[in-house]
ROVOKOL-430530 format. One line per 2 residues: their letters; for each residue x negated, y, z negated of N, C-alpha, C. Coordinates in nm, 4 decimals. Layout:
a	X,Y,Z,X,Y,Z,X,Y,Z; ... .
***
This chain:
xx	-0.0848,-0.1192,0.0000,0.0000,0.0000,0.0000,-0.0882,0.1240,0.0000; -0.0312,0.2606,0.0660,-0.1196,0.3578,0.0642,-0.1257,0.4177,-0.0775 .
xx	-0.2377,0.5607,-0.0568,-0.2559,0.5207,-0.1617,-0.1565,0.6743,-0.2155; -0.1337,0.7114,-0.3610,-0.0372,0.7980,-0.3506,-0.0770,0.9717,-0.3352 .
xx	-0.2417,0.9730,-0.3396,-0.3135,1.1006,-0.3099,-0.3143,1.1363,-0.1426; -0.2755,1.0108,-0.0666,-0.2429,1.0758,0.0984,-0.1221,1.1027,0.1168 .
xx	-0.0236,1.0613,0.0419,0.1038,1.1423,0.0510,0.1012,1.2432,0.0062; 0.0631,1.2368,-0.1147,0.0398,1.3931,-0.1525,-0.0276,1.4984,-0.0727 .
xx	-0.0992,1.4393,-0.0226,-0.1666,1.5846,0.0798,-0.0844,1.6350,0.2320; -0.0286,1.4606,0.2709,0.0856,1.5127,0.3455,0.1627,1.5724,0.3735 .
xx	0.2244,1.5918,0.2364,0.3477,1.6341,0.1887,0.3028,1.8212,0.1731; 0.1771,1.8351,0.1131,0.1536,1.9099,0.1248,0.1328,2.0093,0.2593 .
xx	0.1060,1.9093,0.3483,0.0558,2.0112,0.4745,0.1966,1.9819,0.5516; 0.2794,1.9807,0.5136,0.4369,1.9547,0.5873,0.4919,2.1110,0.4966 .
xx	0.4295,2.0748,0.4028,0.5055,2.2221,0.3201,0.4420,2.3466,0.3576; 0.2922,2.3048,0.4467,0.2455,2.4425,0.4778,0.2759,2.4851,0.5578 .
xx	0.3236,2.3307,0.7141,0.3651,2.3748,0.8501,0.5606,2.4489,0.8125; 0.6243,2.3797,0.6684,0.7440,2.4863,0.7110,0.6983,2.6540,0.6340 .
xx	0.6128,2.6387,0.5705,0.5281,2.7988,0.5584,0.5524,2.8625,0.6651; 0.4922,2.8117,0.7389,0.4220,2.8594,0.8463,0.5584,2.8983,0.9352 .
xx	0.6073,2.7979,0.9849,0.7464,2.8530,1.0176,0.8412,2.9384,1.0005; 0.8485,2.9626,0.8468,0.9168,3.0382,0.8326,0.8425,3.1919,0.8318 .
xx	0.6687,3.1811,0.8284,0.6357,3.2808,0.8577,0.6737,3.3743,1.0117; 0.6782,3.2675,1.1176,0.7100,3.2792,1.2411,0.8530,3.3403,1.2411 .
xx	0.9400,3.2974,1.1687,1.0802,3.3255,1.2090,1.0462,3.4845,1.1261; 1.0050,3.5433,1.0275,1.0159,3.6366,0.9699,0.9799,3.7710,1.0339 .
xx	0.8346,3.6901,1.1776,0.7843,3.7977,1.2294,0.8760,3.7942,1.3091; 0.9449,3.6868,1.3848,1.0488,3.7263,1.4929,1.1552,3.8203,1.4719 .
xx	1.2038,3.8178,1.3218,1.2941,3.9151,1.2548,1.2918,4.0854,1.2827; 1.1749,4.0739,1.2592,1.1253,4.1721,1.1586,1.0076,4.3265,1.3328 .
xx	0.9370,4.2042,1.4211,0.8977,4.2468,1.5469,0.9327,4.1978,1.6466; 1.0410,4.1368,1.6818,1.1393,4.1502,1.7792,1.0380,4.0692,1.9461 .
xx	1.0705,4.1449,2.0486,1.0000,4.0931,2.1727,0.8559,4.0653,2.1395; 0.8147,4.1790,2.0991,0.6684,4.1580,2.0515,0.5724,4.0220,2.0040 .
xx	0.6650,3.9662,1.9313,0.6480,3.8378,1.8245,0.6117,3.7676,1.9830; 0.7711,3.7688,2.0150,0.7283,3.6458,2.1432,0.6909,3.6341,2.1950 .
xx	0.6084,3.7529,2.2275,0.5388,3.7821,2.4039,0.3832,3.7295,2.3618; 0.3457,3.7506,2.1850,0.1924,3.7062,2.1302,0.2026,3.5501,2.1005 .
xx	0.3220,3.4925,2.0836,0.3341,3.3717,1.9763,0.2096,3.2758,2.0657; 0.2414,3.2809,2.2539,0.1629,3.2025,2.3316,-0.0187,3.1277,2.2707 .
xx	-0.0403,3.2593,2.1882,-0.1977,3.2821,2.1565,-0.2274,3.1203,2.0709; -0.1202,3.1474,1.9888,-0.1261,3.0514,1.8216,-0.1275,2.9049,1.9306 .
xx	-0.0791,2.8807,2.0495,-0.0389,2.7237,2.0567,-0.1754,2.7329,2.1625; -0.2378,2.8249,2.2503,-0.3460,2.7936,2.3029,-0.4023,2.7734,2.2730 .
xx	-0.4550,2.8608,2.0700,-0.5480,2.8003,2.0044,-0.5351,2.6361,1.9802; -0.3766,2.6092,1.9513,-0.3677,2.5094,1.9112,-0.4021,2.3722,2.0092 .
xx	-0.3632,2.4194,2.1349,-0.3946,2.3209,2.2320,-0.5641,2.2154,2.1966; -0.6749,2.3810,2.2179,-0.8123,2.3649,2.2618,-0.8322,2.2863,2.0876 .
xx	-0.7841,2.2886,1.9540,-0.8139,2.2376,1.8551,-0.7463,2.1058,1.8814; -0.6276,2.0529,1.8876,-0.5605,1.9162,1.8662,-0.6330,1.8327,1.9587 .
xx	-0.6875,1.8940,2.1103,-0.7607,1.7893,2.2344,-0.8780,1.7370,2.1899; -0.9619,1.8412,2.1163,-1.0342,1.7505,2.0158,-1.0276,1.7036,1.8997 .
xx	-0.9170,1.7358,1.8085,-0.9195,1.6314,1.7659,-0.8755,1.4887,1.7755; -0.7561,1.4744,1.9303,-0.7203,1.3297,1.9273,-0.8340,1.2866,1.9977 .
xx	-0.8746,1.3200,2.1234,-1.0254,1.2813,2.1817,-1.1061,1.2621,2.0918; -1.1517,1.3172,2.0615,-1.2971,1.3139,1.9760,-1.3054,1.2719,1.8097 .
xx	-1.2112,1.2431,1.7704,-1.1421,1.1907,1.6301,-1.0918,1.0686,1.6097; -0.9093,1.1343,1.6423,-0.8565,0.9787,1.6127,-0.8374,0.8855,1.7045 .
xx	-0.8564,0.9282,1.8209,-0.9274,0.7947,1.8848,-0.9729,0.7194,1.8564; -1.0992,0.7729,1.8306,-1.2534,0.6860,1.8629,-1.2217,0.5981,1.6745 .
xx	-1.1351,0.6853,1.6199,-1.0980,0.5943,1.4650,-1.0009,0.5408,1.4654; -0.9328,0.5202,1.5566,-0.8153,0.4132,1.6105,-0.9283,0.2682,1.6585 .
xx	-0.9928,0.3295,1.7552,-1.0611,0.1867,1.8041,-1.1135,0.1347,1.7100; -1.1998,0.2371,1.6119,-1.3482,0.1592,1.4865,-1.2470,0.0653,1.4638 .
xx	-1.1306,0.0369,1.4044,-1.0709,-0.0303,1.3012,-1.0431,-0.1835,1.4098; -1.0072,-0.1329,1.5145,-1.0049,-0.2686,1.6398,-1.0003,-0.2211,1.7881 .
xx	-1.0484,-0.2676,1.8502,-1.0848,-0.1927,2.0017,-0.9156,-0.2679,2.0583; -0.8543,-0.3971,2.0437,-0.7084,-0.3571,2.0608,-0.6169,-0.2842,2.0069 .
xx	-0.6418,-0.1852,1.9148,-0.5488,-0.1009,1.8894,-0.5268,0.0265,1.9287; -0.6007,0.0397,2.0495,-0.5770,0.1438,2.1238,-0.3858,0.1687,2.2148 .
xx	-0.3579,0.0142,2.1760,-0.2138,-0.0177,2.2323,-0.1208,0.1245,2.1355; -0.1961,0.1158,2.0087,-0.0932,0.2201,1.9246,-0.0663,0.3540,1.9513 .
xx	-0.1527,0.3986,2.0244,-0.1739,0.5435,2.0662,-0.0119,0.5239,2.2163; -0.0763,0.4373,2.2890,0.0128,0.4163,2.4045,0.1319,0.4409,2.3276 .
xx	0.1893,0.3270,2.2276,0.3220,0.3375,2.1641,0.3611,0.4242,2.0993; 0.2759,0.5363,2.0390,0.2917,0.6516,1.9580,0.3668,0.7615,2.0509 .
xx	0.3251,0.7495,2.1666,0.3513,0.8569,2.2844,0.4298,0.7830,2.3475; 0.4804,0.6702,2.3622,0.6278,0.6340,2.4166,0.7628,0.6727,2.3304 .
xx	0.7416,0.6244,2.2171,0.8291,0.6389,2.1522,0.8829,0.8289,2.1210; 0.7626,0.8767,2.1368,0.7857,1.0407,2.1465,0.8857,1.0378,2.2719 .
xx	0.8109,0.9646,2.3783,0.8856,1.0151,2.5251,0.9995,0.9700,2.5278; 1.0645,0.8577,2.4218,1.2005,0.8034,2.4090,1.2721,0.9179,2.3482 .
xx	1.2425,0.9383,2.2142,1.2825,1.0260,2.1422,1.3476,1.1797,2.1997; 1.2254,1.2012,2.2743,1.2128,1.3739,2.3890,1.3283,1.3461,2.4680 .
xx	1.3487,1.2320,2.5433,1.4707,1.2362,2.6277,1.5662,1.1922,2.5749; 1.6329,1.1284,2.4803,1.7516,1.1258,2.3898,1.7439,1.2834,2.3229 .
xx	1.6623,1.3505,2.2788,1.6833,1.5232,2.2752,1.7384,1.5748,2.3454; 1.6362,1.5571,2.4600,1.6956,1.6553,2.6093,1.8374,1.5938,2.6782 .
xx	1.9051,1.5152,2.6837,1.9912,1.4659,2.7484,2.0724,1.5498,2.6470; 2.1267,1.5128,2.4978,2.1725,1.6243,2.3932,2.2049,1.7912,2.4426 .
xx	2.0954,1.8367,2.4869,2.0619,1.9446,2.5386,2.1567,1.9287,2.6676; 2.1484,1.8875,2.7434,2.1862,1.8672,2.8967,2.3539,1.8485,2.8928 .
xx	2.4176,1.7993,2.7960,2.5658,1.7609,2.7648,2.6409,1.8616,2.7371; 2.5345,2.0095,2.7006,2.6279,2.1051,2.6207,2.7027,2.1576,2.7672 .
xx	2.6761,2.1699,2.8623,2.7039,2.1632,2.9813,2.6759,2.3336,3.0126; 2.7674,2.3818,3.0927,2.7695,2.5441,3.1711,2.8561,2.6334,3.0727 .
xx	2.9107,2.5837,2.9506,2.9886,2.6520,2.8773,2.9247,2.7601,2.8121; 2.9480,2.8258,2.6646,2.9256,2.9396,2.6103,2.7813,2.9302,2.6024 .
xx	2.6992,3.0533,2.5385,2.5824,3.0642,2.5568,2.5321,2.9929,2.3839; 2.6279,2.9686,2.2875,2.6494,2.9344,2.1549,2.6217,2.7651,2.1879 .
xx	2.7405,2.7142,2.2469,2.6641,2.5624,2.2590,2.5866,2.5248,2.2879; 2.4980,2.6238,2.4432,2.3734,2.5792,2.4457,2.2617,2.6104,2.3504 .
xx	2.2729,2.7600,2.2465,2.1565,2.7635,2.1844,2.1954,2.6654,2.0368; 2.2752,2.5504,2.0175,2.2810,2.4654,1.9170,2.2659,2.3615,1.9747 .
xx	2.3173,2.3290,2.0774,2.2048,2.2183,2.1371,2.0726,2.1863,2.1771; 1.9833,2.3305,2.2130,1.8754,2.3339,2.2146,1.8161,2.3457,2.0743 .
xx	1.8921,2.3576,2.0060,1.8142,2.3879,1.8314,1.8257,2.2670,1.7767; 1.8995,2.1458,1.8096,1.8773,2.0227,1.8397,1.7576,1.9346,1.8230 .
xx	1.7778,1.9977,1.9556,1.6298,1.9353,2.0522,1.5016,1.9522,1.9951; 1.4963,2.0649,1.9267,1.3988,2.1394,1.8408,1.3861,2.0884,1.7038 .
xx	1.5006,2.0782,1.6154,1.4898,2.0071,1.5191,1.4571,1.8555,1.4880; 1.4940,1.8238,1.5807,1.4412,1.6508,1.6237,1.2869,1.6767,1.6338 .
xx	1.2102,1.7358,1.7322,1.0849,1.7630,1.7539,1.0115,1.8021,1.5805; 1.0767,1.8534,1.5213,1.0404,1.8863,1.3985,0.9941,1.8190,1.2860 .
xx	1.1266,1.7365,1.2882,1.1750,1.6023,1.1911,1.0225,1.5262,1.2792; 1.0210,1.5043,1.3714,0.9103,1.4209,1.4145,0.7442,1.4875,1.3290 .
xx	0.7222,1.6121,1.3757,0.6386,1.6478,1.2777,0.6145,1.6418,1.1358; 0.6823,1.6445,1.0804,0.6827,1.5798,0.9184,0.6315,1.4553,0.9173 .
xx	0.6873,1.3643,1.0039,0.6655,1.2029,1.0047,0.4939,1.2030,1.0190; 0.4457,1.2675,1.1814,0.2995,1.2872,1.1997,0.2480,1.3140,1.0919 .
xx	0.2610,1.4125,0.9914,0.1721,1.4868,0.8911,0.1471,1.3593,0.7708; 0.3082,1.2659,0.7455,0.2396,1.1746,0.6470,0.1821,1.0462,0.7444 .
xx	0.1654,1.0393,0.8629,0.1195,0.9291,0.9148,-0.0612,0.9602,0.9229; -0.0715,1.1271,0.9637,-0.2397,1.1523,1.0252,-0.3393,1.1239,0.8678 .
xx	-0.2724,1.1421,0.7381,-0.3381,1.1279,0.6701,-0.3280,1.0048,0.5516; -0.3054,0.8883,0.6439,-0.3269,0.7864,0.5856,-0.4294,0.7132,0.5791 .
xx	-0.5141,0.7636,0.6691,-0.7058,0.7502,0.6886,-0.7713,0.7719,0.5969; -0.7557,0.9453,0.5567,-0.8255,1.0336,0.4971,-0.7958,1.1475,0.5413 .
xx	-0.8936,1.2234,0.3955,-0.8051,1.4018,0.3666,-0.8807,1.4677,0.5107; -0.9884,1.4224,0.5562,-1.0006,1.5134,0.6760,-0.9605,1.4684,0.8055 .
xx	-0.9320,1.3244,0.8231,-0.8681,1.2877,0.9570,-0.7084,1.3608,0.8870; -0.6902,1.3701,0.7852,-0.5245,1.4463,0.7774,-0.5061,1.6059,0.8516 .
xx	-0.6422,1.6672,0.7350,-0.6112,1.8032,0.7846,-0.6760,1.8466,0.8972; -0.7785,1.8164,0.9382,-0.8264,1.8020,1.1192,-0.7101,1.7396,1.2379 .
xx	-0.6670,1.6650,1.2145,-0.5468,1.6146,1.3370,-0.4522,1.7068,1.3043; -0.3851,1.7308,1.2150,-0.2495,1.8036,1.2022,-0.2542,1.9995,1.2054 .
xx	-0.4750,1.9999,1.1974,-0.4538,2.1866,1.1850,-0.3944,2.2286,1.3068; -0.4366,2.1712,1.4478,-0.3374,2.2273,1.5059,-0.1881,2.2520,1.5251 .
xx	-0.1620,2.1603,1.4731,-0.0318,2.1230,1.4619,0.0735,2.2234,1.3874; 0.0086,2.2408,1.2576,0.0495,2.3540,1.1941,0.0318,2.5068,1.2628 .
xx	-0.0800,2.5131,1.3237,-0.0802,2.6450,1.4071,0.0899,2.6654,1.5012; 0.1394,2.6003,1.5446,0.2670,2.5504,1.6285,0.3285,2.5820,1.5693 .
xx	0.3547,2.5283,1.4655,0.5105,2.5869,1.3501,0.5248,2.7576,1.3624; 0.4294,2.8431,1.3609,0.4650,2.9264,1.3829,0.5202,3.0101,1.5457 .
xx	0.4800,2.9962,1.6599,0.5919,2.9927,1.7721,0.6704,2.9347,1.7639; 0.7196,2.7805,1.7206,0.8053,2.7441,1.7177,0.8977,2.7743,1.6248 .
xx	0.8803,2.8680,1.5222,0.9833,2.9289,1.4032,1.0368,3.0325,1.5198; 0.9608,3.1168,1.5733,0.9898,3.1829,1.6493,1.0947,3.1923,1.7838 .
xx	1.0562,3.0865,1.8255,1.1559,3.0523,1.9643,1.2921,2.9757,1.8659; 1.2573,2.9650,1.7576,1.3589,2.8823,1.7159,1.4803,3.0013,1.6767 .
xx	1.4056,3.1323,1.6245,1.4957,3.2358,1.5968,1.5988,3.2815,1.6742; 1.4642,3.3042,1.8250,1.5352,3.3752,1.9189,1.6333,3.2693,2.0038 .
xx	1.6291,3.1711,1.9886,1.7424,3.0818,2.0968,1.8510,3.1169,2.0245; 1.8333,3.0994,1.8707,1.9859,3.1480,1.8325,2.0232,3.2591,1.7807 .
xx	1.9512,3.3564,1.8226,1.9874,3.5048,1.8521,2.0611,3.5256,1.9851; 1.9804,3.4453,2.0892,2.0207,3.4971,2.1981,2.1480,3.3894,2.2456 .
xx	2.1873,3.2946,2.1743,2.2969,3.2151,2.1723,2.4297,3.3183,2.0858; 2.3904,3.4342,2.0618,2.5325,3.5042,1.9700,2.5311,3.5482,1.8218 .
xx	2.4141,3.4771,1.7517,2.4406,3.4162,1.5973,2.3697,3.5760,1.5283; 2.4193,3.6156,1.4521,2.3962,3.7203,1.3687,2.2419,3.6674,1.3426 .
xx	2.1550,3.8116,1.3030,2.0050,3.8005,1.2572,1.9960,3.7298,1.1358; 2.1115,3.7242,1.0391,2.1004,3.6546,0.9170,2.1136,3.4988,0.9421 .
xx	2.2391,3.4501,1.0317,2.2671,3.3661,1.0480,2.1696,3.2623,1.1426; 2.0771,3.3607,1.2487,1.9778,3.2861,1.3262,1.8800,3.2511,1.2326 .
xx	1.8289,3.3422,1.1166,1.7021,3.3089,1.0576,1.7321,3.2014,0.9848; 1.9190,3.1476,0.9083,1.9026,3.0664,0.7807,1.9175,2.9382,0.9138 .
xx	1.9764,2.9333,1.0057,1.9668,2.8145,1.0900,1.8118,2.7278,1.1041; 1.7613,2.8694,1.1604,1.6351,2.8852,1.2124,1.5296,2.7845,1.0846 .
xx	1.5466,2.8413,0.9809,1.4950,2.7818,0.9113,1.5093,2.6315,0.9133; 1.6476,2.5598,0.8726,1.6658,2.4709,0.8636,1.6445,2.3746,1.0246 .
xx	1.6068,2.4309,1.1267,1.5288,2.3180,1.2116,1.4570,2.2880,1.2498; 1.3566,2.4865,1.2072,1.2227,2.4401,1.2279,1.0839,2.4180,1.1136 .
xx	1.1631,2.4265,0.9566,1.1291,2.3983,0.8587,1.1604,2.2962,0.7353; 1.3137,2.2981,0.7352,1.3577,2.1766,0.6753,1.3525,2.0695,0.7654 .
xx	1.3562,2.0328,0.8369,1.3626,1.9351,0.9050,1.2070,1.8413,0.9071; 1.0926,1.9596,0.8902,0.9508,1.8800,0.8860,0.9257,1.8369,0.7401 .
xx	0.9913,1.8934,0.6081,1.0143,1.8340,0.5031,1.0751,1.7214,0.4783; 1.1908,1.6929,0.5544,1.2947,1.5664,0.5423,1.2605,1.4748,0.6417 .
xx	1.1406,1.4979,0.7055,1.0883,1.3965,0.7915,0.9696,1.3286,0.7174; 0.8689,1.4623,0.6626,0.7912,1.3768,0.5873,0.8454,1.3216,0.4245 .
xx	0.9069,1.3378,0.3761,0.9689,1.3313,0.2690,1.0046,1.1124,0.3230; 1.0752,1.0984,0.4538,1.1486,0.9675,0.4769,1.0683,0.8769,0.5066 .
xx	0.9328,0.9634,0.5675,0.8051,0.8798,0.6147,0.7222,0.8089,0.5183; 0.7018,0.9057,0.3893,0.5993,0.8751,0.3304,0.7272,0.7820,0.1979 .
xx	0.8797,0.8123,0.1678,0.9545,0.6770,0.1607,0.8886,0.5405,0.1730; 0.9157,0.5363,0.3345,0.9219,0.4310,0.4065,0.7690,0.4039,0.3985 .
xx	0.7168,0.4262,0.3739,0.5789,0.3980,0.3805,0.5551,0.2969,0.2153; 0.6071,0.4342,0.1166,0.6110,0.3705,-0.0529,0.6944,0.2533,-0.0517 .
xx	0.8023,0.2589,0.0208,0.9010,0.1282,-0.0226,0.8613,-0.0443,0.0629; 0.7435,-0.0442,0.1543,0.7011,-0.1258,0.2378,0.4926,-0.1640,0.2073 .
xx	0.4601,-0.2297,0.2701,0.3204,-0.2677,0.2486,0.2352,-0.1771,0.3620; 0.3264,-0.0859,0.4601,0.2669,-0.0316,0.5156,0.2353,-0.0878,0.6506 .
xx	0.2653,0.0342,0.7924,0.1246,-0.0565,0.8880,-0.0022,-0.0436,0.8571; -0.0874,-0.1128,0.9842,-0.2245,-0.0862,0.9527,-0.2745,0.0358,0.9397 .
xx	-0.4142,0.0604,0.9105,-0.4492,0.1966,0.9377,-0.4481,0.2368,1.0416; -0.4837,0.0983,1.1533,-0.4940,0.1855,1.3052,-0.3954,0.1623,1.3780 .
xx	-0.2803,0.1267,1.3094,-0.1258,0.1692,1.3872,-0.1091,0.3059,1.3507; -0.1531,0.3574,1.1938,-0.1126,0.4843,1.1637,-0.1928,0.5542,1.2615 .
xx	-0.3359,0.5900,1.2780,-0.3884,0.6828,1.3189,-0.3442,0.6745,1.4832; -0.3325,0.5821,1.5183,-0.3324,0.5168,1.6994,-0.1584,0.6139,1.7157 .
xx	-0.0947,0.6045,1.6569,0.0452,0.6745,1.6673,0.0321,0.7892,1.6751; -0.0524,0.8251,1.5624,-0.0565,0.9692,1.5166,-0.1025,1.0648,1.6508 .
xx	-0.2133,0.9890,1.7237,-0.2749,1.0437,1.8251,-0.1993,1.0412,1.9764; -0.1308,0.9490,1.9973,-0.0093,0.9156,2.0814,0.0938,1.0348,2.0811 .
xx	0.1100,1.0551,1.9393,0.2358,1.1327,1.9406,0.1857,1.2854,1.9498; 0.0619,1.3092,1.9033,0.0057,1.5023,1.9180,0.0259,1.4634,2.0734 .
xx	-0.0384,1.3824,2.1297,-0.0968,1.3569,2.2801,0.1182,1.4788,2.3441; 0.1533,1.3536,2.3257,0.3241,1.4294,2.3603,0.3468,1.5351,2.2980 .
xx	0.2954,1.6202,2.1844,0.3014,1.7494,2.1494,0.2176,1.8398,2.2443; 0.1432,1.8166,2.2690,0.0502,1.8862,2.3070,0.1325,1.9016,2.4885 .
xx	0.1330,1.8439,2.5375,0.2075,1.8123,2.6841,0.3237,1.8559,2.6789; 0.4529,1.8640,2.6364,0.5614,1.8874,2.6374,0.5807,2.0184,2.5500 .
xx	0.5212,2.0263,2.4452,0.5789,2.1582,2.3688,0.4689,2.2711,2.3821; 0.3045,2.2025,2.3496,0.2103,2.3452,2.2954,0.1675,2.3987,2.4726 .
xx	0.2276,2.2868,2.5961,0.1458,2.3503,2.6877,0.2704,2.4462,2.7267; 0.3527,2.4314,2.7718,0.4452,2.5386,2.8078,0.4763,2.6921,2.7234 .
xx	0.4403,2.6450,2.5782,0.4397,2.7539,2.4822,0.2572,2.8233,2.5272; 0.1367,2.7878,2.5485,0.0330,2.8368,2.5313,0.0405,2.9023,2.6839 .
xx	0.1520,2.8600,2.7771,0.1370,2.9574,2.9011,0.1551,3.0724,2.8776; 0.2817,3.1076,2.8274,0.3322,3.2619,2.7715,0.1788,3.3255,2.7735 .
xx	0.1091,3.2880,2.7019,-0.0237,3.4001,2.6987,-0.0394,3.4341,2.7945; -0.1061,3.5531,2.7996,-0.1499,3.5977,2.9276,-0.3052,3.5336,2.9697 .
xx	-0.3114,3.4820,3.0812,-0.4108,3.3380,3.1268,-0.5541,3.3710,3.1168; -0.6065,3.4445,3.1010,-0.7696,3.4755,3.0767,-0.7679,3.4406,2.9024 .
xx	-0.6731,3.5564,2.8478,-0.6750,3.5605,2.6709,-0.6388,3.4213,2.6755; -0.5496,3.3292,2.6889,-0.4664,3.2027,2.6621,-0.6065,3.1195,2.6596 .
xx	-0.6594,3.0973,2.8151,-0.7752,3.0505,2.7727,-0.8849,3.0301,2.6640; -0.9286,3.2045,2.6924,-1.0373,3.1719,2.5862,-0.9379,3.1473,2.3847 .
xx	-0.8242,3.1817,2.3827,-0.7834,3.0846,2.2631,-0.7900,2.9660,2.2521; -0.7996,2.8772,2.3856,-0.7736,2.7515,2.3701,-0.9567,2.6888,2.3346 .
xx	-1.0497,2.7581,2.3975,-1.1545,2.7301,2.4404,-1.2079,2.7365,2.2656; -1.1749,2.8505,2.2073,-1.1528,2.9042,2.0775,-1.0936,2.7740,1.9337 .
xx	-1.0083,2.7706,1.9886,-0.9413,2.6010,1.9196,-1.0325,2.5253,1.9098; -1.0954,2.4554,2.0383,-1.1895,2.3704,2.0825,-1.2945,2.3925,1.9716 .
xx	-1.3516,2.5004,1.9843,-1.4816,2.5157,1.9407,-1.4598,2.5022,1.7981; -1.3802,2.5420,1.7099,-1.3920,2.5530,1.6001,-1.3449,2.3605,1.5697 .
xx	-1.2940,2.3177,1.6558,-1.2999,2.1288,1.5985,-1.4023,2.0640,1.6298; -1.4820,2.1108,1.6934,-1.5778,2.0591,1.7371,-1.6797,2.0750,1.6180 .
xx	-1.6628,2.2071,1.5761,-1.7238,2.2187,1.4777,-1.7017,2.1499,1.3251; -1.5623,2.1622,1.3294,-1.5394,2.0589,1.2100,-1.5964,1.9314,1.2219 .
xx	-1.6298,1.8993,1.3436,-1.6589,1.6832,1.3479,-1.8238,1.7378,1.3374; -1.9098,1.7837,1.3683,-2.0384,1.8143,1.3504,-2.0280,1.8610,1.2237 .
xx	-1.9440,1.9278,1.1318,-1.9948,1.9211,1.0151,-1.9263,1.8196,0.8959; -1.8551,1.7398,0.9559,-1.8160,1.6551,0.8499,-1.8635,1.5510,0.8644 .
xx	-1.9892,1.4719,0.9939,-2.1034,1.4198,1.0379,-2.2089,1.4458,0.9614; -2.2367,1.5665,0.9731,-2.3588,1.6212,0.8517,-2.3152,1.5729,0.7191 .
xx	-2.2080,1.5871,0.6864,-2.2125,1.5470,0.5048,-2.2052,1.4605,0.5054; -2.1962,1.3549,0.5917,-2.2132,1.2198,0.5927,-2.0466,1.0826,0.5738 .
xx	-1.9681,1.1952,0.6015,-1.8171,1.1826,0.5450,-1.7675,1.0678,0.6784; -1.6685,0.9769,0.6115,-1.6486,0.9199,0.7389,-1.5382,0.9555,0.7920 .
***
């Protein structure tokens, strides 16, 4: 069974990504177009940080544990791509009607994506505290555009500024609590998978974050700046695995 100091840190960095979120929804409140037109920056960084860390991380610590368990990564990112299109079809049903059903069906779609993040945060750190907080820092960088777009869909779906932010909250912040909250459950109430089903998933499933949500969000930037954020991301994980190499940490 795991052990109960990686839930705890899980749990913790699920409580920082709905921080973080709700920091996002506050600036959307509060600076309006502005918020949205910068949010692009936070997920380019996030891009150039998460590519190394599933490349250059939990990969290569998916295989140490067995060179067939690279199958887990595959399944980590199917089951996202199952998940993504039982969302989007959701989305797709609200049909041509008011502009209200579609921004609660897309807040949906979003909250599902969410609930999935919670799950990642207690799965990346069932390794260890730095395969936890190295795989998931980008991740948390995200919560904040995504508090954001989460505001404005249901602003621009009708919903009063009070009423978009307490929604807002609850799909792009409660939802990563009550995901990791069921994960790390299901984890306490069972013997657990292996380690390298956990990490092999974990990396599967950023892999489908990163593709479906942080690349379309890191376009918004404007493409020279977007870049060098992403390049920016990069460098600073790169730097984390060269120095957590040096201390000799595994």
């Amino acid at each position: 069974m795991f052990g109960v100091f990686s839930q705890i840190d899980g749990f913790l960095a699920s409580l920082t990504a709905a921080g973080v979120s709700t920091a996002g929804i506050i600036t959307a409140r509060s600076f309006g177009a502005s918020a949205e037109r910068n949010a692009g920056y936070f997920s380019a960084f996030a891009v150039g940080l998460l590519s190394v860390a599933v490349i250059l991380h939990l990969i290569p610590e998916t295989v140490a544990f067995s060179e067939g368990s690279i199958g887990w990564v595959f399944g980590g990112f199917a089951i996202m791509v199952l998940i993504g299109i039982a969302a989007q079809a959701s989305v797709n049903r609200s049909g041509d009607g008011a502009a209200l059903l579609f921004g609660y069906a897309t807040i949906i779609g979003l909250a599902t994506h969410s609930f999935l993040d919670g799950i990642i945060y207690a799965a990346a750190f069932q390794d260890n505290a730095f395969t936890g907080w190295f795989a998931t820092g980008g991740l948390l960088l995200h919560e904040f555009p995504e508090g954001i777009i989460a505001f404005f869909l249901l602003a621009q779906a009708g919903l009063s500024r009070v009423s978009a932010m307490a929604l807002a909250f609850v799909a792009a912040s409660g939802t990563t609590l009550a995901g990791n909250v069921l994960a790390n459950l299901a984890i306490w109430l069972t013997t657990g998978p292996s380690m390298a089903a956990m990490t092999g998933a974990a990396a599967g499933a950023l892999i489908y974050v990163q593709i479906v949500h942080l690349g379309p969000h890191a376009s918004r930037a404007p493409k020279r700046r977007g870049y060098l954020a992403a390049q920016l991301g990069a460098a600073v994980g790169i730097a984390a695995i060269v120095l957590n190499n040096m201390a000799g940490a595994h």
